[in-house]
N, C-alpha and C positions, 0 to 999 in steps of 0.2 A: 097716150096718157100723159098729164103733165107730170112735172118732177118737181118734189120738193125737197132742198139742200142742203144740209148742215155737215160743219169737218167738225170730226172726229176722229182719235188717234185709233179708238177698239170699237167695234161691234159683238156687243155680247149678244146673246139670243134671244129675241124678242122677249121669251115668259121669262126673262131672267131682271130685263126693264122694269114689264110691266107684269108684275103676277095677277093672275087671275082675276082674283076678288078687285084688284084697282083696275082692271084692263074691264072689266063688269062696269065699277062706278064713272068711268070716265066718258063709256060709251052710253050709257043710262041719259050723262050730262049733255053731249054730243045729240043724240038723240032727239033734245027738245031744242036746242038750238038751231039744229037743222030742218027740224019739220019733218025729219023722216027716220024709219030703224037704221040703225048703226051698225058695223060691224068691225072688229078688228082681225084683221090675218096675218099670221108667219109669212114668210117668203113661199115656204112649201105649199098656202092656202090653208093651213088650220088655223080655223076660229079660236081665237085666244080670249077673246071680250065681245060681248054684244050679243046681237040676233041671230040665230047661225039659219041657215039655208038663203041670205040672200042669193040676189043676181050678183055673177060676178063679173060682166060686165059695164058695173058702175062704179068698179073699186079704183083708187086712187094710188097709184105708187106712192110710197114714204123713202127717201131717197137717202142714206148719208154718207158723205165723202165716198160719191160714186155706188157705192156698195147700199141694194137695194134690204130695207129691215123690216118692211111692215106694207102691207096693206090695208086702204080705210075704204071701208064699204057706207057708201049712202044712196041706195037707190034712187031719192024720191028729193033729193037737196039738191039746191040749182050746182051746176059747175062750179064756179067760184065759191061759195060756201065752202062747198068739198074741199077745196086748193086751200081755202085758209083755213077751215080745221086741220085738214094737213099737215099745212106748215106750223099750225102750234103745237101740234103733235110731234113733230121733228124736233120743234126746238124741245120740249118736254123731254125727247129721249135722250137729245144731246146733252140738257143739263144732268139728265139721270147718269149718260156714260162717264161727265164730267167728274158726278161726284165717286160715283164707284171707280171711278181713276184716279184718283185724289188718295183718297179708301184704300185703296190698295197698292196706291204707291207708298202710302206712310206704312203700310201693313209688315212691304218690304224691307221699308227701312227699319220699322221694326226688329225685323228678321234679321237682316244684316248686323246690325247691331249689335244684337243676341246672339249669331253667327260669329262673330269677333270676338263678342268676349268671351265667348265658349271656349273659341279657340286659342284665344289668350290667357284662359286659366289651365287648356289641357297645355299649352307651353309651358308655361308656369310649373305646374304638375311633372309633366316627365322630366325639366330639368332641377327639382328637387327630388324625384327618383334616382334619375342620374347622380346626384348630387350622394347624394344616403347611398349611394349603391357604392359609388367611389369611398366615402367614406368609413360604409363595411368591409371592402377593401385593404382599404388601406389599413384601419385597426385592427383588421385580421395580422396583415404582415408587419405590421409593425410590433403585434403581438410575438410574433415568431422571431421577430429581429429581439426582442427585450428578452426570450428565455434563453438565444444564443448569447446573448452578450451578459447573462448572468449565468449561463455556464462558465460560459469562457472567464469572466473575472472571476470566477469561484475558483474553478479550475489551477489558473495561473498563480491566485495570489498567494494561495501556500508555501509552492515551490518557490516563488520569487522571493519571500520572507526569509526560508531557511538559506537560499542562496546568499542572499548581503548578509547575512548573518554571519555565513562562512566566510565571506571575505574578508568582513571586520576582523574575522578571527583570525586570517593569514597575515591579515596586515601586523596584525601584535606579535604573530610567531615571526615574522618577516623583521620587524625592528627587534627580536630578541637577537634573531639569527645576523642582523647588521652589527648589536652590539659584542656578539660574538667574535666577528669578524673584525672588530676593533682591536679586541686584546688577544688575537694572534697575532696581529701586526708587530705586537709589545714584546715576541718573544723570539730565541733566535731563529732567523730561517723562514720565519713566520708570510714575511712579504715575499718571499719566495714561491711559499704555498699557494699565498691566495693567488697570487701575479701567473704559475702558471693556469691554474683552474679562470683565469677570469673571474673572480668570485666577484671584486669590484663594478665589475657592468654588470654582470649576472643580477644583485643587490641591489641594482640601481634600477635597470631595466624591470626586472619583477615589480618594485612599486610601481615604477608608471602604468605596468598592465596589470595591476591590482587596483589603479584607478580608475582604469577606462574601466574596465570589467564594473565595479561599482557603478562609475555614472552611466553605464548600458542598461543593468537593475535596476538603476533608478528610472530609468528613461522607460523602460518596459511597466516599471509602478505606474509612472502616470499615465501611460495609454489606458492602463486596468482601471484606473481609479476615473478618465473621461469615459470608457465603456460604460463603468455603472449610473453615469450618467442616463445613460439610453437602455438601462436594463429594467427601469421600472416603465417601459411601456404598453407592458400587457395589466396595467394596474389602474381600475377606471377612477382611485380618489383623486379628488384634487386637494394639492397642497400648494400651499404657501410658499414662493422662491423667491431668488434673487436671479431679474432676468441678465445680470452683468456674467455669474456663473454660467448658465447654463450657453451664453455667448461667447463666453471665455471655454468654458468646451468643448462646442460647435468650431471654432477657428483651429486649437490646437489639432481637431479631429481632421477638416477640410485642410489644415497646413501642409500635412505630409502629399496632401495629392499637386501642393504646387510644382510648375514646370521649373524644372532647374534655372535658377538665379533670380525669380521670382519671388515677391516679397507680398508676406501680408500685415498688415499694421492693423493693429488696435486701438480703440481711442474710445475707454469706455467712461461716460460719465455717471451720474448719480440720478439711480433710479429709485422705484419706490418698489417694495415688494410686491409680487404680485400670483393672483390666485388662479392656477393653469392645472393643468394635466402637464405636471413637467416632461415626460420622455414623447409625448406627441408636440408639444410645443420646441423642445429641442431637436426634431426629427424635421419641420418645420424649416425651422433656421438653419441646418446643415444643410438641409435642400438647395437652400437660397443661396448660401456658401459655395457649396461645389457647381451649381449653377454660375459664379462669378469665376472661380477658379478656371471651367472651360473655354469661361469667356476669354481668358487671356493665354491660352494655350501657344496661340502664335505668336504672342508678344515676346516670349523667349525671357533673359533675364529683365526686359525692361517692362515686365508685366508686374501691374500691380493691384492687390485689393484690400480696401479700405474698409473698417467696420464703425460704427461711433453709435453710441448708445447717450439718450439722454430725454432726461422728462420737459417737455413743454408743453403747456395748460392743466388740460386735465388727461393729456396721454403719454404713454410712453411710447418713444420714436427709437425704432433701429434703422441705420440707413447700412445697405452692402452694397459699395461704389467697386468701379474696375474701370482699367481703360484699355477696355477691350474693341473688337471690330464694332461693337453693338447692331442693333436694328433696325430697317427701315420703319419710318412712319405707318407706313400702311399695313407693317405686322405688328404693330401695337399692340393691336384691339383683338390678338389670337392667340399673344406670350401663356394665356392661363387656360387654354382650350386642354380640354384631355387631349393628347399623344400628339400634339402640335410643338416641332422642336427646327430648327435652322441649322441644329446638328447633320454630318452625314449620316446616312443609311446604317445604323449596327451602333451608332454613337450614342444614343439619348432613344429613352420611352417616350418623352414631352409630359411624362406624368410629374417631374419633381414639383415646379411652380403651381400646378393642378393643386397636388395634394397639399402645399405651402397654405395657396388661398385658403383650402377648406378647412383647413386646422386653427389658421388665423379668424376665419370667419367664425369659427364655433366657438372661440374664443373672443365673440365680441368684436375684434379688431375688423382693422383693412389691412391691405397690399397695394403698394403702387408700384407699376414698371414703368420708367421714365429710361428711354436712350437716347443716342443719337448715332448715325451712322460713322464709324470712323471714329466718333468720340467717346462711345464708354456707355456704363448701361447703371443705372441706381436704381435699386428697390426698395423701399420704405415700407415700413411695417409698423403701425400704429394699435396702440394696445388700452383699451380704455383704463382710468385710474379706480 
């Protein structure tokens, strides 16, 4: 039998080419061209178009890319006729596989397409669940941080009140009981008395520990007084601050965890007010704080961190520098991952800079972690005006 040839990459199934009703008209047309009845066949031999019960030893292989697709039935048409309807029948089916591969190569890329960006919005999607989910999180506990630390300054500041209160009031019995001790001096014998009792250092000594004891009350006031800083953070209003306070806060609060001989500097300029949830936005910043404070843990007294607040354009910049080990380049891009941290094992959640961005972010703002290995690590935090 001859073969007729055409490449193709697919062979789909003949009635899939050519359906019926066209596999009917084409042989109709074949038909009179050739002077005789026509037929079309599957590979299996079923009539798909035409006259069915020809001979079928006058059918014509239809050939393509090796792989046989069709059978052309003309009993009664010379040889060659048959070989060239044939072959225009090949090329017919070849343009037909051409375009249904065309067809459903765009179909896929369609698909693909729509495949991607599905998959791009469920990414999207789970990390703004993620996101809300940390951020229920976090304002749950930071909830529970804001009712202890308005216990606790509740608590405290009574007792502390009446305590420097008392002391004021030793210190006046105390200068009564010095000037006492003056005009025994005035009488006979009198320097005798005091001279054995030691009343002279006793007098002396008692005010200097009547002043520590004070500046310790006082020193305990202002922890109470930075705590309620952080007590209203189970309170979803927002108000109106001054971000140079609530940073002046955040440092006194992060100061006590520096490594002995370690120094932190302040360097706050002139800001605008601004409209926050203050006890999450100062939860925020101490994050960032004690985050730079670890960084210099090894640096021992020559460890240091730097705070500087200041408005430029339309935002407000805080920058927390250290010159600490800092981080390779290639952990960059993973500093704000949840529980991603370069701390050892038992040291660090990796949640603080987490929960920084999200607070920042909800607040409008950004965060930048900029380091370098060996040389020190800055975080920026910009806060729209």
């Amino acid at each position: 039998m001859p073969e007729i040839t055409a490449s193709v990459d697919q062979h789909p199934p003949l009635a899939a080419l050519l359906p019926p009703g066209d596999s009917d008209r084409l042989c109709a047309s074949l038909s009179v061209l050739l002077d005789s009845p026509v037929a079309l066949q599957d590979p299996a031999g079923t009539v798909t178009g035409g006259t069915r019960g020809l001979a079928a030893e006058a059918r014509v292989e239809i050939v393509c890319a090796g792989e046989l697709v069709a059978y052309l039935q003309a009993p009664r048409a010379r040889p060659a006729a048959s070989q060239a309807a044939a072959a225009m029948i090949a090329q017919l089916l070849l343009a037909t596989i051409e375009q249904q591969s065309a067809a459903r190569a765009e179909s896929e890329a369609r698909y693909r397409a729509l495949s991607e960006d599905f998959d791009a919005r469920v990414a999207t999607q789970v990390t703004l669940l993620d996101e809300r989910q940390r951020q229920s999180y976090q304002a749950e506990r930071l909830a529970s941080v804001g009712a202890l630390a308005a216990g606790v300054a509740h608590e405290i500041n009574n007792p502390i009140a009446f305590v420097r209160s008392n002391l004021r009031t030793a210190e006046t019995y105390l200068g009564k009981l010095t000037d006492l001790a003056t005009s025994l001096k005035t009488l006979a014998g009198g320097d005798a008395l005091l001279a054995a009792d030691d009343i002279d250092f006793l007098l002396e000594d008692f005010a200097a520990l009547l002043h520590d004891s004070i500046g310790g009350v006082d020193r305990v006031a202002r922890i109470v007084s930075d705590l309620k800083g952080f007590s209203n953070v189970d309170k979803p209003q927002e108000d109106v601050v001054d971000l140079n306070e609530l940073l002046a806060s955040a440092c006194r609060i992060a100061e006590k965890k520096l490594p002995a001989g370690a120094a932190l500097h302040c360097e706050l300029g002139v800001v605008k007010p601004f409209l926050c949830l203050p006890g999450h936005l100062a939860q925020a910043l101490l994050a960032i704080l004690n985050n730079a404070v670890q960084a210099i843990e090894g640096r021992g007294a020559s460890g240091e961190v730097r705070v500087r607040s200041r408005f430029e354009g339309q935002e407000a910049l805080i920058e927390v520098s250290d010159n600490g080990a800092g981080i390779e380049q290639s952990a960059l891009s993973r500093v704000f991952d949840p529980f991603y941290t370069t701390r050892p094992v038992g040291k660090g959640t990796g949640l603080g800079l987490t929960m920084a961005r999200d607070i920042v972010r909800a607040h409008g703002g950004e965060i930048r972690f900029d380091s370098v290995l060996d040389g020190g690590t800055t975080v920026t935090v910009s806060l729209p005006d």
